[in-house]
LUMFIKOL-348389 format. One record per residue (C-alpha): residue number from 0; residue in one letter; x, y, z. Coordinates in Angstrom, 1 decimal. Each point is the difference from the previous one (the first is absolute). Layout:
// residues N
<node k="NUM" r="a" u="X" v="Y" w="Z"/>
...
END
This chain:
// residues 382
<node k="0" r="x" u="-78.7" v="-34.9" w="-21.8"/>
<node k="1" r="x" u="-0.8" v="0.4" w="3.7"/>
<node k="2" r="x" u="2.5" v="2.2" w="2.5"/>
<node k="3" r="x" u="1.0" v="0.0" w="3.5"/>
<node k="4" r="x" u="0.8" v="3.1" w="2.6"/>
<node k="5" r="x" u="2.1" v="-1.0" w="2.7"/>
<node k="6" r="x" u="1.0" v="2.9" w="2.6"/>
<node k="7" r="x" u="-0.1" v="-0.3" w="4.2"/>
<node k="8" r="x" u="-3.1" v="0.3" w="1.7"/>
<node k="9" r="x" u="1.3" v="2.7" w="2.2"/>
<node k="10" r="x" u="2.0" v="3.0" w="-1.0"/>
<node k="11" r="x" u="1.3" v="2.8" w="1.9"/>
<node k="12" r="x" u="1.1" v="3.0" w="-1.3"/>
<node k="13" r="x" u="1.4" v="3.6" w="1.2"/>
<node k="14" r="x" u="2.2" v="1.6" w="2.4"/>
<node k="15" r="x" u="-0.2" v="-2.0" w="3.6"/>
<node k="16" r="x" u="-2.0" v="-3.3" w="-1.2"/>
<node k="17" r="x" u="2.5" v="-2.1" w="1.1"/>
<node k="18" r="x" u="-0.9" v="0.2" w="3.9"/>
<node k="19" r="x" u="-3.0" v="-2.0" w="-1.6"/>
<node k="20" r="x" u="2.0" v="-3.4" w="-0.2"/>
<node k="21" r="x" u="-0.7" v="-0.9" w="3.7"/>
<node k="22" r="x" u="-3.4" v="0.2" w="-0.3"/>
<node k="23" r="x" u="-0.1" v="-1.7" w="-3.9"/>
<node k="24" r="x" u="2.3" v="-2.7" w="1.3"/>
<node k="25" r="x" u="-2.8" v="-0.5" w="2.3"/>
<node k="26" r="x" u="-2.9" v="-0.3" w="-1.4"/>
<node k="27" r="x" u="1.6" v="-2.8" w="-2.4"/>
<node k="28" r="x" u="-0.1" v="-2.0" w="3.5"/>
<node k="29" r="x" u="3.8" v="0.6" w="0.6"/>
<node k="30" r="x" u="1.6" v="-1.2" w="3.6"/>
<node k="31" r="x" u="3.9" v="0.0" w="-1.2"/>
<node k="32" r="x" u="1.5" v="1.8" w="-2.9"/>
<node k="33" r="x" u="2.8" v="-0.7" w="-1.8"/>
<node k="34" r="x" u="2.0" v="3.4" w="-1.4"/>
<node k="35" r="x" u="1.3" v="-0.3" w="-3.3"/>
<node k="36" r="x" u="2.7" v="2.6" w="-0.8"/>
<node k="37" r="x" u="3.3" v="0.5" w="-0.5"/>
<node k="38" r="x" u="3.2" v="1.1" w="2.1"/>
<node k="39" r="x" u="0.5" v="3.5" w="-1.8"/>
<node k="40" r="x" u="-3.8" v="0.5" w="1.4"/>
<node k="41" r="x" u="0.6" v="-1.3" w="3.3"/>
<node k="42" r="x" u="2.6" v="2.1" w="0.7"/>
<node k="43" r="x" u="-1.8" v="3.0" w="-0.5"/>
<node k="44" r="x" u="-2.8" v="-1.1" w="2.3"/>
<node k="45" r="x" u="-2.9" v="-0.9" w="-1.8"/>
<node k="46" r="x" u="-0.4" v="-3.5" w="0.6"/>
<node k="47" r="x" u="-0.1" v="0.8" w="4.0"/>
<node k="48" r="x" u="-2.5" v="2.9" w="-1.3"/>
<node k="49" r="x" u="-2.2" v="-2.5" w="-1.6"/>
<node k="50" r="x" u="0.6" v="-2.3" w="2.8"/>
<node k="51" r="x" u="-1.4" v="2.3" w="2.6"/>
<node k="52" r="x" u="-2.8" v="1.3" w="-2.3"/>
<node k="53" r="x" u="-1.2" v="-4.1" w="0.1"/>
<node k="54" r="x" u="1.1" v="-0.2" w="3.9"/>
<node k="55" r="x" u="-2.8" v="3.1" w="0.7"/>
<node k="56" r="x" u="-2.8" v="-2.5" w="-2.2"/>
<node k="57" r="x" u="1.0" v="-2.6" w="2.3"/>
<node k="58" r="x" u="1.7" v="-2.1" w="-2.7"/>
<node k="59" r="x" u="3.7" v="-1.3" w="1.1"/>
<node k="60" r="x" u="2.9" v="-0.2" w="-2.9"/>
<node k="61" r="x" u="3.5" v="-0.6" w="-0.5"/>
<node k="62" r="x" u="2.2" v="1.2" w="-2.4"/>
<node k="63" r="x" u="1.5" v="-1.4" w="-3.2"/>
<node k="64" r="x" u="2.7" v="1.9" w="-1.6"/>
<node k="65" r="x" u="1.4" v="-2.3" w="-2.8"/>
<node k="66" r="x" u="-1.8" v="0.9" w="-2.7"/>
<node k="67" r="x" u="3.1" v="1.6" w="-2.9"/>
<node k="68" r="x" u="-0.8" v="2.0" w="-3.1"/>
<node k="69" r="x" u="-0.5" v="-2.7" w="-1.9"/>
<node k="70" r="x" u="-1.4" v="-2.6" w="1.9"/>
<node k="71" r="x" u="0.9" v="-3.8" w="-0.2"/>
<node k="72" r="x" u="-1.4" v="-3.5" w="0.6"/>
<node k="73" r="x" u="2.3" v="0.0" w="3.0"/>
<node k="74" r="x" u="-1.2" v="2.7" w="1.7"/>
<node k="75" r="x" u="-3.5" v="-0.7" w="-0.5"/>
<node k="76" r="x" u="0.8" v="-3.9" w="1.9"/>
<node k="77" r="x" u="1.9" v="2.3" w="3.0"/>
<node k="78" r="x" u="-3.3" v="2.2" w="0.3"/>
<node k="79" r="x" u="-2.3" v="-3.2" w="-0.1"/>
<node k="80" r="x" u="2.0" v="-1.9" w="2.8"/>
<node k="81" r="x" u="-0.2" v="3.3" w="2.2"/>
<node k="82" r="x" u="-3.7" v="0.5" w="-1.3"/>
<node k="83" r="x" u="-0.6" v="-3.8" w="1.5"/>
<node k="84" r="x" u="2.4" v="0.6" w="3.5"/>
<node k="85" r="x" u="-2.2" v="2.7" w="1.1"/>
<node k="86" r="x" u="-3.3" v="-1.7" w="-1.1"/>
<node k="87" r="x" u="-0.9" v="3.6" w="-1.5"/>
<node k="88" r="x" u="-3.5" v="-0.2" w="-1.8"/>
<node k="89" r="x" u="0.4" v="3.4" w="-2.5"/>
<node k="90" r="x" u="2.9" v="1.4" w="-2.6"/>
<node k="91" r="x" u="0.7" v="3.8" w="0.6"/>
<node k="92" r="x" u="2.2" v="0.9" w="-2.9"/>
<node k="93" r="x" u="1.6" v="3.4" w="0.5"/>
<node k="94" r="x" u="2.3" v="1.8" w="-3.0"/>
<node k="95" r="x" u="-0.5" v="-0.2" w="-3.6"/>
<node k="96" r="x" u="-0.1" v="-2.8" w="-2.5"/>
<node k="97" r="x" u="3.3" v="-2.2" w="1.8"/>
<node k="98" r="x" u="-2.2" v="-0.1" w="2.9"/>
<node k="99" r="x" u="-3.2" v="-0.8" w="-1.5"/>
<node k="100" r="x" u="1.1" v="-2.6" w="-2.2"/>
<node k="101" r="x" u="2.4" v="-1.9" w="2.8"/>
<node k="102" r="x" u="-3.6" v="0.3" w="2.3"/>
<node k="103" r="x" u="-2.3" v="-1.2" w="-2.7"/>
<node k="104" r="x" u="2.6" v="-3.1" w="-1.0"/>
<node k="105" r="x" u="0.0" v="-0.4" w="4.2"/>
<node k="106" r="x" u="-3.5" v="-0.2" w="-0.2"/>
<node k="107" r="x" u="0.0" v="-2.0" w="-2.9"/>
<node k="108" r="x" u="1.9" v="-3.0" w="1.2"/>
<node k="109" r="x" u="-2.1" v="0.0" w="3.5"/>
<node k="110" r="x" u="-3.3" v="0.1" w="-1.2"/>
<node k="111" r="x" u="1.2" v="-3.1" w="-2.9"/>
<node k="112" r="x" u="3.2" v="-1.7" w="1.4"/>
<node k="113" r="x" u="2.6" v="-1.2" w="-2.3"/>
<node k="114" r="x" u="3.0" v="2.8" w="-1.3"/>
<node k="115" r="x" u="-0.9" v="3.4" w="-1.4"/>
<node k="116" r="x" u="1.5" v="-1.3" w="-3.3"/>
<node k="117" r="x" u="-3.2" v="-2.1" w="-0.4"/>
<node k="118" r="x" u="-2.1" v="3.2" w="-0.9"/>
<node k="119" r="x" u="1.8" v="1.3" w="-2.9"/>
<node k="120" r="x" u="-2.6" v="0.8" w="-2.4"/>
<node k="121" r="x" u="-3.3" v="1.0" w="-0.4"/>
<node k="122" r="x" u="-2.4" v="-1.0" w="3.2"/>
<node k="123" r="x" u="1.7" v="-2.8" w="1.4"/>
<node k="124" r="x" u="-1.1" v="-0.2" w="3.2"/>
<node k="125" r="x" u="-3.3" v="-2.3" w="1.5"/>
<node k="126" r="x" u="-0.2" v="1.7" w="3.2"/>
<node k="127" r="x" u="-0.1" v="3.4" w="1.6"/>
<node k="128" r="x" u="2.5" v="1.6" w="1.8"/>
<node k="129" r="x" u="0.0" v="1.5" w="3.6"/>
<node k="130" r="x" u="-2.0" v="3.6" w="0.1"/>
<node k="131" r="x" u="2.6" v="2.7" w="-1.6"/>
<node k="132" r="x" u="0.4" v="4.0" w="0.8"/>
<node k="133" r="x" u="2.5" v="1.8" w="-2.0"/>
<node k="134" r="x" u="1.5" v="3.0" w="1.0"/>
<node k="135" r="x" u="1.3" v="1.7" w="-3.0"/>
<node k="136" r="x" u="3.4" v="2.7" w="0.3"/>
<node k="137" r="x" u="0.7" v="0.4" w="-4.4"/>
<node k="138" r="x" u="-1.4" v="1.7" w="-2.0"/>
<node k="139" r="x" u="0.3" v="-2.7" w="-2.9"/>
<node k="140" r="x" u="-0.4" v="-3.9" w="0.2"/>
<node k="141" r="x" u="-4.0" v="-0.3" w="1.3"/>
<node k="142" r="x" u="0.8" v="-3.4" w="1.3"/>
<node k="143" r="x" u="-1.8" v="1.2" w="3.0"/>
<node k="144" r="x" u="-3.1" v="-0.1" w="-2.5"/>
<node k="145" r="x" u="0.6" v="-2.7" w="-2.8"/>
<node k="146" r="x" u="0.4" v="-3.9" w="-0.2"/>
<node k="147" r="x" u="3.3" v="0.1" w="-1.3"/>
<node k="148" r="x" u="2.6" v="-1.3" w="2.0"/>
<node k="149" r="x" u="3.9" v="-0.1" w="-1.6"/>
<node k="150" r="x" u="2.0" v="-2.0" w="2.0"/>
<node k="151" r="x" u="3.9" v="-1.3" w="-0.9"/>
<node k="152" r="x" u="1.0" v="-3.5" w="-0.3"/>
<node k="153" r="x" u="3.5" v="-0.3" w="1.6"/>
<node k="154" r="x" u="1.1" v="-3.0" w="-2.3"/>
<node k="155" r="x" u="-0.9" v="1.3" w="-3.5"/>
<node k="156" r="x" u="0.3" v="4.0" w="0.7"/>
<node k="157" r="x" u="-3.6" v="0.1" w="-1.3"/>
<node k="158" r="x" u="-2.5" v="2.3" w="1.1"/>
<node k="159" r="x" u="-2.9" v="-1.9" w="0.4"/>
<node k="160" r="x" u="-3.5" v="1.8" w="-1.2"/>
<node k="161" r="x" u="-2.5" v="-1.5" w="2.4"/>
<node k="162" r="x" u="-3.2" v="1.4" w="-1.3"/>
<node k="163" r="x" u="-3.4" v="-1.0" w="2.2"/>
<node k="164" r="x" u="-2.6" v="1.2" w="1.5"/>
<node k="165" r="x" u="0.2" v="-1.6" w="3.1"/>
<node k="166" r="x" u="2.8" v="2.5" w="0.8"/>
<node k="167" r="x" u="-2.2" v="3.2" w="-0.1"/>
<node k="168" r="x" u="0.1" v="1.9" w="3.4"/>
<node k="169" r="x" u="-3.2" v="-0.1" w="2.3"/>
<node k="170" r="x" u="1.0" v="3.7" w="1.0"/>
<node k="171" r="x" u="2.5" v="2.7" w="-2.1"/>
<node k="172" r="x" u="1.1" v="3.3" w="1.8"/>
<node k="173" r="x" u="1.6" v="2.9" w="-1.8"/>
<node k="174" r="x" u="0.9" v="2.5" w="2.6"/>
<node k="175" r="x" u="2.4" v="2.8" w="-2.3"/>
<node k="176" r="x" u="1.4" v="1.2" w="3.2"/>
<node k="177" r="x" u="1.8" v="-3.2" w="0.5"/>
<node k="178" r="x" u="1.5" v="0.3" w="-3.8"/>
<node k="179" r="x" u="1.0" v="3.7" w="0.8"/>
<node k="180" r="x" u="2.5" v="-1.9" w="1.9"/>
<node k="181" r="x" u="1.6" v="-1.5" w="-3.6"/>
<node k="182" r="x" u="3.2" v="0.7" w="-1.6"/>
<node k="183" r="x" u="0.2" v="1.9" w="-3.3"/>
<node k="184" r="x" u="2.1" v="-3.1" w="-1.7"/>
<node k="185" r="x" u="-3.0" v="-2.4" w="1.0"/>
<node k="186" r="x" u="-2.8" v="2.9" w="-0.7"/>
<node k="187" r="x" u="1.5" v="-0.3" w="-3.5"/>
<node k="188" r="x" u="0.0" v="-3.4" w="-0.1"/>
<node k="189" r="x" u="-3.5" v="-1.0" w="1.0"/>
<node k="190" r="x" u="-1.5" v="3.1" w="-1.5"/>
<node k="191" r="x" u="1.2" v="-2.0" w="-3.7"/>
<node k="192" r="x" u="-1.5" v="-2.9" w="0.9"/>
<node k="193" r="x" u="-3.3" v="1.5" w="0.9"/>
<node k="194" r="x" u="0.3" v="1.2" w="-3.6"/>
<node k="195" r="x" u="1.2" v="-3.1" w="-2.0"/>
<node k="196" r="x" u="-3.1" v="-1.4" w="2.1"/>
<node k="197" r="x" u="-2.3" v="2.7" w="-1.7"/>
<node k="198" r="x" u="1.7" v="-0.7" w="-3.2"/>
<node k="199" r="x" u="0.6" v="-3.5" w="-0.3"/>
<node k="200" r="x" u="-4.2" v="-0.5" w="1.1"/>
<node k="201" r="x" u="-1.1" v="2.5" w="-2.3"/>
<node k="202" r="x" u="1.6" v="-1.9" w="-3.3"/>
<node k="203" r="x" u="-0.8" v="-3.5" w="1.5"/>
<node k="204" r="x" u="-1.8" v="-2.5" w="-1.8"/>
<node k="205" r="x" u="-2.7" v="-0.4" w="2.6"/>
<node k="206" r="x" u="-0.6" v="4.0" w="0.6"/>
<node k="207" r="x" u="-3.5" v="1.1" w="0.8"/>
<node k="208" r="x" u="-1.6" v="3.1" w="0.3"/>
<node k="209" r="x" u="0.1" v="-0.3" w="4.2"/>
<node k="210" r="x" u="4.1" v="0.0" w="-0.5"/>
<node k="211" r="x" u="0.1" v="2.1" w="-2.8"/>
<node k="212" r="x" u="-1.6" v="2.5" w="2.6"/>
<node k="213" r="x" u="2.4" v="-0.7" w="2.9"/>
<node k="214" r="x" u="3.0" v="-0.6" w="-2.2"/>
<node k="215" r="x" u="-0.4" v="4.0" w="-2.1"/>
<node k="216" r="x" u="-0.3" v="1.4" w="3.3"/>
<node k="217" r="x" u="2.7" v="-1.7" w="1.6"/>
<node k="218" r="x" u="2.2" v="1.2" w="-2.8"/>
<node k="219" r="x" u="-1.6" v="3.7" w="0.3"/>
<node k="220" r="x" u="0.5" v="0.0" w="3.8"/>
<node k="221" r="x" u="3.9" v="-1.2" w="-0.3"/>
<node k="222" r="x" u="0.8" v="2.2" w="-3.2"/>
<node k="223" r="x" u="-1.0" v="3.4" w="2.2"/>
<node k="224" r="x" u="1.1" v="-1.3" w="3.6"/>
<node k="225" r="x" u="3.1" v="-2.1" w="0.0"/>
<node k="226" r="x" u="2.5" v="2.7" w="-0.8"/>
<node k="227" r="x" u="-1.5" v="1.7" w="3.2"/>
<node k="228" r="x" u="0.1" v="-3.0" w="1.8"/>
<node k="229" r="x" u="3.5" v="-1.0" w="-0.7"/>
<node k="230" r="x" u="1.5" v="4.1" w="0.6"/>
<node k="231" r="x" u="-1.8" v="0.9" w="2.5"/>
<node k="232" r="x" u="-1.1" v="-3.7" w="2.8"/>
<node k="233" r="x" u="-1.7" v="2.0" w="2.2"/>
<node k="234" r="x" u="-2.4" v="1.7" w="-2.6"/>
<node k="235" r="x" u="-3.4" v="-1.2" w="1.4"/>
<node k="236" r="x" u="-2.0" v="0.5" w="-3.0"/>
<node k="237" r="x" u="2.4" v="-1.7" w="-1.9"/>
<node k="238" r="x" u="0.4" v="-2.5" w="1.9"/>
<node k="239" r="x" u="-3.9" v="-1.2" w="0.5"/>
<node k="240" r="x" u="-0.6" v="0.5" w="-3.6"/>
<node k="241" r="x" u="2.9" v="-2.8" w="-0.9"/>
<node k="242" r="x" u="-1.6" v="-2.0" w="2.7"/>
<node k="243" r="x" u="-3.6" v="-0.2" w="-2.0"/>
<node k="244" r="x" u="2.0" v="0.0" w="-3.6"/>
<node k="245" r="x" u="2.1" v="-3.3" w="1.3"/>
<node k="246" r="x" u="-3.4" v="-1.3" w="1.5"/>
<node k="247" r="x" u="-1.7" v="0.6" w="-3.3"/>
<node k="248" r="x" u="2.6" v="-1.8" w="-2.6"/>
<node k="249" r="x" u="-0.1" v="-3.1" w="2.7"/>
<node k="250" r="x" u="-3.6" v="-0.1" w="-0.8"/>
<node k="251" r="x" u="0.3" v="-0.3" w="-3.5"/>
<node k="252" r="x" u="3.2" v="-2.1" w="-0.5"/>
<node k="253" r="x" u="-1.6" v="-2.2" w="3.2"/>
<node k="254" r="x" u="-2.7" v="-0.6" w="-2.5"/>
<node k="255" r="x" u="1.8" v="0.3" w="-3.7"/>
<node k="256" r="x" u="2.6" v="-1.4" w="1.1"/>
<node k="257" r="x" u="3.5" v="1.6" w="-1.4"/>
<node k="258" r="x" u="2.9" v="-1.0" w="-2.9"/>
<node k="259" r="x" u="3.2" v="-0.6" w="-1.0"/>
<node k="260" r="x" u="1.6" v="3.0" w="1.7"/>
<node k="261" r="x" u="-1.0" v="-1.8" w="3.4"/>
<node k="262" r="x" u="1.0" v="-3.4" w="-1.2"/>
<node k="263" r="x" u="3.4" v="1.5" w="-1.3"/>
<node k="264" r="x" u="0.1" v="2.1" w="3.2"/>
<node k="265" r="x" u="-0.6" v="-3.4" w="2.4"/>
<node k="266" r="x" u="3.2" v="-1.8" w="-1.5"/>
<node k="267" r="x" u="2.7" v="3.3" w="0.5"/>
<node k="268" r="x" u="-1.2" v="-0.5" w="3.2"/>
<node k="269" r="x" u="0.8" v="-3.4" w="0.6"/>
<node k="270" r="x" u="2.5" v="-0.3" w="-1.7"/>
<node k="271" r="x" u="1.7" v="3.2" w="1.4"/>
<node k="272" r="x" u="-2.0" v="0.7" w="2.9"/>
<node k="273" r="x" u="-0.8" v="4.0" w="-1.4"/>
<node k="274" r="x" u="-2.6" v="2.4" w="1.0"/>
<node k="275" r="x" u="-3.1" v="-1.3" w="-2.0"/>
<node k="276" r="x" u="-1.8" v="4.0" w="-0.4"/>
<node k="277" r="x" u="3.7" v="0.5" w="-1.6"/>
<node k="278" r="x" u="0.0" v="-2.8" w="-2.5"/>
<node k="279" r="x" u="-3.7" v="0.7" w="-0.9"/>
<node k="280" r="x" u="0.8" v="4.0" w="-0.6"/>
<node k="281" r="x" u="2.9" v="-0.9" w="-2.1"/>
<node k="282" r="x" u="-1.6" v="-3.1" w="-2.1"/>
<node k="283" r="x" u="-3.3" v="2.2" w="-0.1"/>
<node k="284" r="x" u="0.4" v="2.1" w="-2.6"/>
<node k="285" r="x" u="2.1" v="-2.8" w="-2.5"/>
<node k="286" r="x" u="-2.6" v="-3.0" w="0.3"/>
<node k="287" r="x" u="-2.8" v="2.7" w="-0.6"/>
<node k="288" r="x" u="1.5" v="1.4" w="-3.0"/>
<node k="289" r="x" u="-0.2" v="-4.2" w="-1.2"/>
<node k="290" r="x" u="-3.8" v="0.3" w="0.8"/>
<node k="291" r="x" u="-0.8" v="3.4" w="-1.4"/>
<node k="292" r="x" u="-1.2" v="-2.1" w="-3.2"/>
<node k="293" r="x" u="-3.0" v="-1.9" w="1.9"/>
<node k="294" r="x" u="-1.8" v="3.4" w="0.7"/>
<node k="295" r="x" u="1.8" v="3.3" w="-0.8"/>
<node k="296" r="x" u="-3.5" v="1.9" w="1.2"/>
<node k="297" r="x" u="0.6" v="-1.4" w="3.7"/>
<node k="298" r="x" u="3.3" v="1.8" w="-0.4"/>
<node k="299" r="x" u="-1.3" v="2.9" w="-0.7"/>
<node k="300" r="x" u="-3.0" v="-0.2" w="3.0"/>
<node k="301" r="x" u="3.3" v="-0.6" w="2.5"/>
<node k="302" r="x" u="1.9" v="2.9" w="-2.4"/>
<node k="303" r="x" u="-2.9" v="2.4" w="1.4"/>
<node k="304" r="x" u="-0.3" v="-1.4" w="3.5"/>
<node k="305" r="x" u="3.8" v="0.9" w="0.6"/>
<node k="306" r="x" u="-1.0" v="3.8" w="-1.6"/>
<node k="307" r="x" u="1.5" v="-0.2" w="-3.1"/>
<node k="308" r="x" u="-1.2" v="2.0" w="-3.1"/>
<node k="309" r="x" u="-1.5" v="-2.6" w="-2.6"/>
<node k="310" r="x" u="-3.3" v="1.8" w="-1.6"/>
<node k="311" r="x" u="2.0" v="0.7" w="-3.4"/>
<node k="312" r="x" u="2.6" v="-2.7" w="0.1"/>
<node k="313" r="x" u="-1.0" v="-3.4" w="-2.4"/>
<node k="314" r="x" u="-0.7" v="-3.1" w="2.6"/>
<node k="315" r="x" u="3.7" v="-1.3" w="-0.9"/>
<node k="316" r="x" u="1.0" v="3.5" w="0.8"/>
<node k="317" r="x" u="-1.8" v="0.0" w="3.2"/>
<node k="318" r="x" u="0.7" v="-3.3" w="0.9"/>
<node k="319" r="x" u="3.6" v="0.8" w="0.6"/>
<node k="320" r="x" u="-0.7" v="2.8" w="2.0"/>
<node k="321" r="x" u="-0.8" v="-2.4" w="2.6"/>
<node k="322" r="x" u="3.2" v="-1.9" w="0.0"/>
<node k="323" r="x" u="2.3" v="3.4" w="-0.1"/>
<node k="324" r="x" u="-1.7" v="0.8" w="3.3"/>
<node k="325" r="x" u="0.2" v="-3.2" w="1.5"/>
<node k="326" r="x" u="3.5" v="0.4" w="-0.8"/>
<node k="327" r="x" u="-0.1" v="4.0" w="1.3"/>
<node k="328" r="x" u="-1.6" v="-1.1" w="3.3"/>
<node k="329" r="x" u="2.4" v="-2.6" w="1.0"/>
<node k="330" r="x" u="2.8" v="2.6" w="-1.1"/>
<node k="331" r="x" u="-1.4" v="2.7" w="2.0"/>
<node k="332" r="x" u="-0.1" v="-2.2" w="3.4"/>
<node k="333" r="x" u="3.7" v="-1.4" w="-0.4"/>
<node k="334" r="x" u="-0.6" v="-3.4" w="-1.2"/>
<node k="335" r="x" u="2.6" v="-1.4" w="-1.7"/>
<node k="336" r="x" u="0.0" v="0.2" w="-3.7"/>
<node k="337" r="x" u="0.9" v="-3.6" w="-1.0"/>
<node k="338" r="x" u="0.7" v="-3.7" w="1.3"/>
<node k="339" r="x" u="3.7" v="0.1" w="-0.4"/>
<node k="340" r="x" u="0.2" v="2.4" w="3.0"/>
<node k="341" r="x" u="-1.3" v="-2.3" w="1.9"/>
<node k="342" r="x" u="2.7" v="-2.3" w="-0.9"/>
<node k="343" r="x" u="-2.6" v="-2.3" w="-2.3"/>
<node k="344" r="x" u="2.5" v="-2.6" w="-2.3"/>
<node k="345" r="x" u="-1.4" v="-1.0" w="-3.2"/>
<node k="346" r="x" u="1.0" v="-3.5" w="0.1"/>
<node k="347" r="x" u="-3.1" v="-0.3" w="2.2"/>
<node k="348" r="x" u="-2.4" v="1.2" w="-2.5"/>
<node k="349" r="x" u="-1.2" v="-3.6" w="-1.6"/>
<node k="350" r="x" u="-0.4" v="-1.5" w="3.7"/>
<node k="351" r="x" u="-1.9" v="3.1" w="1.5"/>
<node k="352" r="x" u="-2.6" v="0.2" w="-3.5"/>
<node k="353" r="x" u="-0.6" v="-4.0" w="0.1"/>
<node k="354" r="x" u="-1.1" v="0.7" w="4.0"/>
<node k="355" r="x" u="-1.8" v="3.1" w="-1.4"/>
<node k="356" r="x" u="-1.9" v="-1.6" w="-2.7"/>
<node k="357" r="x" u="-1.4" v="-2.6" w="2.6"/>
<node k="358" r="x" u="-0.4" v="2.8" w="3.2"/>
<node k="359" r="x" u="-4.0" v="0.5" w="0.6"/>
<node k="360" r="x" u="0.5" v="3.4" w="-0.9"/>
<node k="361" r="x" u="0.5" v="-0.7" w="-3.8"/>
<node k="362" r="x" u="-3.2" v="-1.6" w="-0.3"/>
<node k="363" r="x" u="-2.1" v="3.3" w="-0.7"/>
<node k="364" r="x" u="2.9" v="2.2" w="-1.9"/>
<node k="365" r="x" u="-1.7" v="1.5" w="-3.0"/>
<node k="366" r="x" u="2.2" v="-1.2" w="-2.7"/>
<node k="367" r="x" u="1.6" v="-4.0" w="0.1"/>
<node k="368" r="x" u="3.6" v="0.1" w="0.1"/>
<node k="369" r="x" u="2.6" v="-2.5" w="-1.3"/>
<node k="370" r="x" u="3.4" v="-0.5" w="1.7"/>
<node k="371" r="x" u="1.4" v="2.2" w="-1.7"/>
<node k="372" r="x" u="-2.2" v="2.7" w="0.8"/>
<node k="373" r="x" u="0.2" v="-0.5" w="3.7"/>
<node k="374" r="x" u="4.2" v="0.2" w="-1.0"/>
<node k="375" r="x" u="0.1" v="3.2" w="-1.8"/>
<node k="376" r="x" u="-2.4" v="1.5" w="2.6"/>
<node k="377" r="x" u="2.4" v="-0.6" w="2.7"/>
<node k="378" r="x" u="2.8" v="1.4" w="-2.7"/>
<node k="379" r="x" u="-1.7" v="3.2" w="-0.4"/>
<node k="380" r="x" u="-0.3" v="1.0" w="3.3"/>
<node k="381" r="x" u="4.0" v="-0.4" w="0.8"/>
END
């Protein structure tokens, strides 16, 4: 059986890389730029920073601000018909995965016509999309790296896993002195998808020893960093190192592909519009647990990644060391401990596992799960 490796062409990493996007944008032939961000970031200033970092490359732009947490189909038509006003010829992205995936779905629909919900699925698309540079401000989603784009469909609630790799970034740019910048609630949050990432790719289906690599460093990297990360957001060190461990788990889930803790995670967040790192820390552990069975060694390679003491434990024994500090981590950076504080209602349970079941994302889980897997999964984790 043959595999593919899909990453950028260009990545940028360390302090001060991002004054590279003028001259990035550039050299993919841009003239006009349009900014893909959203308002919390605007505010702050960093689209105008980016905007004048093109302006000095002698590439124009104007700013659009709409992208949400998690974005929708109607968003990506608003950024489209603002994309197509200013005749721009390049997506800048800037922010973490909202932004990325509300630029790629822009993209998306411009370089193939038709509505964004056309592309759900796996490689959809016939054409190419406009020239792409993502600026990346999380530690966590590695949209800016992957060809994954999530995007919510207003009328059914459903988060729609658009999966091709038409949607993969010319240029990526990890600059950890932008993410210095990041809350601790959202350092948390992103810092737990990174891992689930790591996890989820390291137990798929379609694992090879390229993402086995990235994926057991990824988890190494976030296991000794986050903590830091999250208590102290100006901790350089820290701070860089989280950068390279969420860069490193979007290389191996861009490429394994992920699970059901993703495809459960996509629905609580159409459904109820929650932070996705959130829903992935606190569904982590439980839909693990459910594939410990597949492979119990992998448990115990992540068990030692995270620094836990496995040499004289049995491989069950060791296995569920690895969940216990899944569950330790999330703890220890103030995630919440279960869905019902996030006011999750079980009567939605059989309508967010049938979406589950079908989401991309389930595809590659290591163990096949009935309905009534999916169900008690979401149970356990109230």
């Amino acid at each position: 059986m043959s595999y593919s490796f899909f990453m950028p062409t260009v990545n940028l990493m360390g302090a001060g890389c991002v004054k590279e996007v003028g001259n990035r944008a550039r050299t993919l032939g841009a003239k006009k730029a349009l900014i893909v961000t959203d308002k919390d970031l605007s505010k702050l200033g960093l689209a105008d920073m980016i905007a004048g970092l093109l302006k000095e490359a002698d590439v124009k732009s104007v700013i659009f601000d709409g992208a949400i947490p998690n974005p929708t189909d109607l968003n990506v038509a608003d950024g489209e018909k603002i994309y197509k006003e200013n005749k721009c010829d390049i997506i800048v992205s800037l922010g973490g995965g909202s932004s990325h995936d509300c630029a790629k779905g822009i993209g998306l629909v411009i370089g193939n016509g038709g509505n964004i919900r056309d592309f759900a699925g796996v490689d959809k698309s016939s054409k190419p999309m406009p020239p792409m540079v993502a600026v990346n401000t999380t530690s966590g989603t590695a949209s800016e790296i992957t060809r994954f784009c999530i995007i919510t469909n207003t009328d059914t609630k459903v988060k729609m896993a658009i999966v091709d790799w038409r949607v993969t970034p010319q240029v990526s740019i990890n600059d950890p002195e932008i993410m210095a910048k990041m809350p601790r609630g959202l350092t948390a949050a992103t810092g737990m998808d990174a891992l689930t990432h790591a996890v989820e790719a390291y137990v798929s289906t379609i694992a090879t020893p390229v993402t086995d690599a990235c994926a057991l460093k990824a988890i190494e990297l976030i296991s000794k960093y986050l903590r830091s990360a999250v208590a102290y957001g100006d901790n350089m060190e820290a701070r860089d190192a989280m950068t390279y461990a969420q860069l490193l788990a979007g290389m191996a889930f861009n490429n394994a592909s992920l699970g059901y803790v993703h495809a459960m995670a996509h629905q609580l967040g159409g459904f109820y519009d929650l932070p996705h790192g959130v829903c992935n820390a606190i569904l982590l552990p439980h839909v693990q647990r459910f594939n410990l069975i597949s492979n119990p060694q992998r448990f115990v390679d992540m068990a030692k990644a995270m620094g836990e003491k496995v040499d004289h434990l049995s491989v069950r024994e060791g296995a569920e060391k690895a969940l216990t500090a899944i569950q330790q981590l999330s703890a220890d950076i103030a995630i919440p401990a279960g869905l019902t504080q996030l006011n999750v209602e079980e009567k939605d349970f059989e309508v967010m596992a049938k979406n589950a079941m079908v989401d991309a994302c389930s595809f590659t889980n290591p163990v096949t799960a009935k309905l009534e897997d999916v169900i008690n999964m979401f149970k356990s984790a109230m």
